[in-house]
N, C-alpha and C positions, 0 to 999 in steps of 0.2 A: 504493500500500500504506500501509495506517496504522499508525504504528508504536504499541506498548504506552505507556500514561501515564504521566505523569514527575512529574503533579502528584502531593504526596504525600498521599495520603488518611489523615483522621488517625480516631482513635475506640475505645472502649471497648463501647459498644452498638450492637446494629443500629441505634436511632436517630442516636447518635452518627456513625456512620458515613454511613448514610445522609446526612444535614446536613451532612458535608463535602465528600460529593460534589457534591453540591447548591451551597453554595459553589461548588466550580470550576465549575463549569456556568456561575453568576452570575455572576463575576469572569472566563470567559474563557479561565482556564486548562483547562479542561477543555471542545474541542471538539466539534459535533456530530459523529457519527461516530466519534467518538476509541475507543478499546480501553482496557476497565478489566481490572484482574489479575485473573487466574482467582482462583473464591472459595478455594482452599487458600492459595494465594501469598499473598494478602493476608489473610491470615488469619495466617500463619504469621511475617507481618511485623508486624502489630499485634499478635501474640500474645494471640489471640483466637480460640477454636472457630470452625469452619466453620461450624456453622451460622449463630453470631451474622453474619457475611458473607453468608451465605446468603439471612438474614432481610432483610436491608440493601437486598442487591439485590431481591427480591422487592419490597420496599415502592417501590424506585425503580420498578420494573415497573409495580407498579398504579395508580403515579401518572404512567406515561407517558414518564417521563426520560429511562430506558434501552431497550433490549431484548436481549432475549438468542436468539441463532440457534444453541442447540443446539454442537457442538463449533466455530464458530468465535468463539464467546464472546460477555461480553457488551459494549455499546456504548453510548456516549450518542446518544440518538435522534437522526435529522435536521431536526428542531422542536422540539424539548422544550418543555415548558410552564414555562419557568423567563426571564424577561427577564434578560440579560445589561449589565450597564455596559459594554460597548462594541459599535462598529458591526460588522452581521455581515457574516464577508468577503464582495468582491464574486465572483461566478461565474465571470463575466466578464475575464480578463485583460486590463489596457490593449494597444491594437492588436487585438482579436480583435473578429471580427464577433458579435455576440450571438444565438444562434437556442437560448436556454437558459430563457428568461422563461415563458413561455405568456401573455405578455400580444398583446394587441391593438394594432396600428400604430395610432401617435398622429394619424400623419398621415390617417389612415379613419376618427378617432371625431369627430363633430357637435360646431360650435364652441360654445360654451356661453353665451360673452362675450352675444349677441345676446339671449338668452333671460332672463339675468341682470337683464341692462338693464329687458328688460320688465315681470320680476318687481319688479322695484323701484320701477316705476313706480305696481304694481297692487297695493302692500305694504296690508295692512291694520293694525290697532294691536297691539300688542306681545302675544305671548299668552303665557299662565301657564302652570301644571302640568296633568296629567292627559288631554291632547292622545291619540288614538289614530290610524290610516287615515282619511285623508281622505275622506267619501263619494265624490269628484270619481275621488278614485284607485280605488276599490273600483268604483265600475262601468265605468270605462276597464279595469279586469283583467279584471272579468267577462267584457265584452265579447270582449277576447282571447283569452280560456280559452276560451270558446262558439264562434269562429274555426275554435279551436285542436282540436276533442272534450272537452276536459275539461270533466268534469260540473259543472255549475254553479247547481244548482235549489234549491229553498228548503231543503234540508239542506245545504247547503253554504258555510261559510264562509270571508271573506278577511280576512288578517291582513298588515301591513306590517314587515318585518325590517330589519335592516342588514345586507343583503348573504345572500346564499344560505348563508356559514359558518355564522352566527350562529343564521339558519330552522335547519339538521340541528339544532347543539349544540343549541338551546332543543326543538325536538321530541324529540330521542333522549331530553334530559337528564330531560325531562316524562313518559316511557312507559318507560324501563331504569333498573335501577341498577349498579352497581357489579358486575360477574363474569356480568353479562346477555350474551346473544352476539347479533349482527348480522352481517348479510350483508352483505358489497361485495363490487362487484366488483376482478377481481384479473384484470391493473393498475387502479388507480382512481386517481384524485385524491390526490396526497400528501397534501395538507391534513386530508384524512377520513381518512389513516390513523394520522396525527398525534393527528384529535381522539378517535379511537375510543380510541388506547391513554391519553389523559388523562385518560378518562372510564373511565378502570377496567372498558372492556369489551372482550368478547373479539369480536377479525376473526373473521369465517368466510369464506372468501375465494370467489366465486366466477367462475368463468373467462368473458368475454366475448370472442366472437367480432365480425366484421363488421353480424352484425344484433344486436349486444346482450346481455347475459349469456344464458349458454348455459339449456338449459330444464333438465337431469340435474345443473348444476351449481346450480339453486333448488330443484331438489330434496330434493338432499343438505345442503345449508344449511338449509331448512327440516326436514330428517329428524336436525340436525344439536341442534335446538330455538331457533334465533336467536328473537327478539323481533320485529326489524325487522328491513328490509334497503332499502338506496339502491341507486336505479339512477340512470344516466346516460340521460334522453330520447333527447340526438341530442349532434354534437360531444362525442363521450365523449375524456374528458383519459386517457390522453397517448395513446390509438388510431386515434382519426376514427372509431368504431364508433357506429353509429344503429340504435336499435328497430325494427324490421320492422315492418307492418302484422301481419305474419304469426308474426312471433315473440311479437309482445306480446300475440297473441291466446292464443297458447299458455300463455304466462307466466300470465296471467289465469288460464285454465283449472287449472295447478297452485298458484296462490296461492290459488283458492276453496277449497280444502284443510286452508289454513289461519288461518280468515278475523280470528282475530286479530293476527295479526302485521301491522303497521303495516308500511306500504309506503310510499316517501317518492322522489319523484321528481324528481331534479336536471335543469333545463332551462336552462342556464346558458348556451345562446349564443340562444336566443331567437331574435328577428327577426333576427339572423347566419345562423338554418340554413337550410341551400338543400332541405332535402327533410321534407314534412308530419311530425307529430308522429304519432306512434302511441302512446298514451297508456295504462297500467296502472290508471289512477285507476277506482274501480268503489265504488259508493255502496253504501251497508252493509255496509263494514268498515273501520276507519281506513288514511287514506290519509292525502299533504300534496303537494301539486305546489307545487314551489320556484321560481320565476322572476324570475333578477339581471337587473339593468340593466346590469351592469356590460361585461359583451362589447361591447352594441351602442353604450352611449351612453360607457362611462369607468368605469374600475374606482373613483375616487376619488367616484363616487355614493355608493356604499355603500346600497341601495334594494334591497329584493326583495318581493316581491309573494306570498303563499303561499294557495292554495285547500287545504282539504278538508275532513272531517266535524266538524259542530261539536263532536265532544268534545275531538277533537286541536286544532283551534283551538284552542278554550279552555283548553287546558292548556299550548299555545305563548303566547299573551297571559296567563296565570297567573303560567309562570316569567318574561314579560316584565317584569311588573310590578314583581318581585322586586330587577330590576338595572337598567337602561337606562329602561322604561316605554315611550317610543314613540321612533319615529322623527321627527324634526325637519321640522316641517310646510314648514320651507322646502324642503327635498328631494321632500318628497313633490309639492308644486308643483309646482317643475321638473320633474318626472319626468310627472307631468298634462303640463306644455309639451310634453317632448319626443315623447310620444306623439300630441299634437294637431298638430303642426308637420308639415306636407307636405314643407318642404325639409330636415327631420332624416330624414323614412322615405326620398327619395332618398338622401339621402347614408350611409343605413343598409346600402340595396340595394346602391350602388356599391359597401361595405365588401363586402357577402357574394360580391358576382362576384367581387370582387381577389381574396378569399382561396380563392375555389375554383379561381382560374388558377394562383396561387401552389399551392397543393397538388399540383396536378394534375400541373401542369409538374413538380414536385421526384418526384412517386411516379413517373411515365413516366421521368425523364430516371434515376433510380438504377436502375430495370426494363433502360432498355436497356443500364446497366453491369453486370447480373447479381446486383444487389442489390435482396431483396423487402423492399419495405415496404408500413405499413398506413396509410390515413388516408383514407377514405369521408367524411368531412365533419368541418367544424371548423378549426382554426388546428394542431394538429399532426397531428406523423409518427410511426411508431412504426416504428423499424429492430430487425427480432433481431439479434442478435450472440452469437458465444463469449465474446469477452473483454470485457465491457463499460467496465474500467479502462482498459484498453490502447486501446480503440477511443475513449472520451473522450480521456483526453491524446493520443493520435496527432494527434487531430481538432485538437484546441489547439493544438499546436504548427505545425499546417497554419493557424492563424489561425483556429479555427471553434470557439464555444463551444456546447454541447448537453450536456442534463440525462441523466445516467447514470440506465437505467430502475431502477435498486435504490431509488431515492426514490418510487415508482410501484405496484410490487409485492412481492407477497407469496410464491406461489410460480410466479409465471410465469416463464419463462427468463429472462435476460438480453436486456438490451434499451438502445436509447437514442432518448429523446425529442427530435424538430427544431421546434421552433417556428419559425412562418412569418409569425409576426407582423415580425419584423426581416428578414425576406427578401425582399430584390431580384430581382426575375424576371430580372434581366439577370445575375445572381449565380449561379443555379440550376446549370448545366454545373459552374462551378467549383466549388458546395459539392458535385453530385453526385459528382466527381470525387475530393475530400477524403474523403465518406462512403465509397465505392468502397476507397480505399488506404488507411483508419482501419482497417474493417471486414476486411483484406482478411490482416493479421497480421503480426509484429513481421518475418518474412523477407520478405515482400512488401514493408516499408513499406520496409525496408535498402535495397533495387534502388532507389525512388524517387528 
């Protein structure tokens, strides 16, 4: 439970105020998560109308700070767009096994040392500004999109990101503005729900099943007038949910509908996923297929690869130009290696088997404890639960750290995310058994 804020928020204007909440955010004192006073209470303490509170908060809202969930008030986000002077806490308890990251076992990602070496050897002369995608890279993508179905023909263009984050913000930021709505899915990706509300635009949430956001719930999103809307390819965070050949044909069929709305597709585990791509991308009308390196080869690449119509290209390398400009042609090298390297695509493969025995094993072994969960492909799990508080600390206290689903969703149930990137197959019985007696409620856990 989080208790009410202790910082004290000072101010005379909704600017004023705003900026000090802002302050605490910066300095710390004021937690993600934390609980700000309802707008009369702190209205009545600053002695200042409610609305000027009002306005306060609202402007924190459009800038992504806070959110507000209706009567249980409002909160500072669980990312805010504000850097903080100090380190953020860890998740993670000393002594607890970590299964809260979504990242990838270190011990599965391709040694890099090898390739370094090479490139060093093969360095050319120092180079200067104005640098874009490397040709070398642009048709090693192509090539894999063409693999892949993604449409790849002379209307089609490819653009180089740092990192799949950075491909959404620069395309959303290039085709919406400010009170524009977008569709995700819900649960999605904390990060995208983070950067949706930065970006002064509104979630429209929609529910994804086992094969993928559901087709009544892009519907309603589109009947809802979003702009865009992200999906998750395959390995959808925090589910294991993967596109159907069959659902995405369907998707297709209600996105011709709306042949404006920008469709932008997250492929984030890449050569990770164990089952083909079924792909949205459909040439005359913008689209952007996103693909990190980051799953397969090391999140500290920061490299993505992005196909689609050239207007959307060009409007993602327009705002590039504006901030960053290109990605760092040494990167982009490596990433040429590590797709040319035969002993990186085994030790890629060998990563995608581990983690579907790990998966497998963790959903079977909670099935035979009478707890359903979700995870068809990818590095997590998705467990429903009642209590999603009580079932994280239970877990904790059992020595088991895992991401409470409220960082996830919007208004899907209650849920908690396992990541299996830190999971021991020899461990699996025993975290089943934790997830089991977490899940299972505060008089169950008493008996333990």
């Amino acid at each position: 439970m989080i208790v009410p804020v202790r910082y004290q928020i000072a101010g005379r204007s909704a600017a004023e105020i705003a900026a000090s909440v802002e302050d605490g955010v910066r300095s710390g004192a004021l937690a993600p998560g934390q609980l700000l006073p309802p707008v009369r209470a702190l209205a009545q303490g600053l002695g200042v109308a409610p609305a000027t509170v009002a306005a306060a908060y609202r402007s924190l809202r459009e800038r992504g700070i806070v959110e507000t969930a209706g009567r249980k008030g409002t909160r500072i986000r669980p990312a805010p767009p504000v850097a903080t002077r100090i380190a953020r806490p860890v998740v993670a308890p000393p002594g607890t096994v970590d299964l809260s990251t979504g990242e990838p076992d270190r011990c599965l990602l391709p040694a890099l040392g090898p390739l370094l070496r090479r490139l060093a050897t093969e360095a050319a002369e120092p180079l200067g500004y104005g640098y874009g995608p490397l040709p070398e890279l642009v048709d090693a993508a192509r090539r894999r999109f063409a693999a892949d179905g993604v449409p790849v023909g002379d209307e089609t263009a490819i653009a180089v990101t740092s990192g799949a984050l950075d491909a959404v913000e620069r395309l959303l930021a290039s085709r919406l503005r400010m009170g524009d709505r977008v569709g995700i899915e819900d649960p999605c990706w904390a990060n995208l729900i983070d950067l949706v509300a930065a970006l002064g635009l509104q979630a429209v949430p929609i529910p994804v099943d086992d094969e993928g956001p559901t087709v009544d719930g892009l519907r309603r999103a589109l009947a809802a007038g979003v702009s865009a809307v992200v999906v998750t390819s395959r390995a959808h965070n925090p589910t294991g949910a993967s596109v159907s050949a069959e659902r995405a044909a369907r998707l297709r069929r209600v996105l011709a509908g709306a042949p404006d709305v920008l469709v932008i597709e997250d492929d984030h585990a890449a050569e990770l996923a164990e089952v083909p791509l079924s792909t949205l991308a459909t040439p005359g009308r913008p689209w952007a297929f996103v693909r990190s390196l980051s799953k397969p080869y090391g999140p500290d690449l920061r490299v993505a690869v992005v196909a689609g119509d050239e207007a959307t290209i060009a409007r993602l390398e327009g705002r590039q130009q504006l901030g960053s400009r290109w990605v760092s042609t040494l990167l982009q090298r490596l990433a040429v290696s590590l797709w040319r390297d035969d002993r990186v695509a085994a030790t890629v493969a060998r990563a995608r088997a581990e983690y579907g025995r790990r998966r497998a094993a963790l959903v079977s072994a909670l099935a035979e404890r009478g707890v359903p969960a979700r995870g068809h492909t990818g590095i997590n799990v998705w467990v429903p639960v009642e209590d999603e508080a009580g079932a994280v600390a239970a877990l904790r206290d059992l020595g088991y750290a895992v991401a409470p689903g409220s960082l996830f969703r919007l208004h899907t149930p209650p849920g908690l995310r396992i990541s299996i990137g830190g999971l021991d197959l020899s461990d699996v019985n025993r975290v089943a058994d934790a997830v089991a007696t977490a899940v299972a409620g505060p008089a169950v856990r008493a008996t333990v």
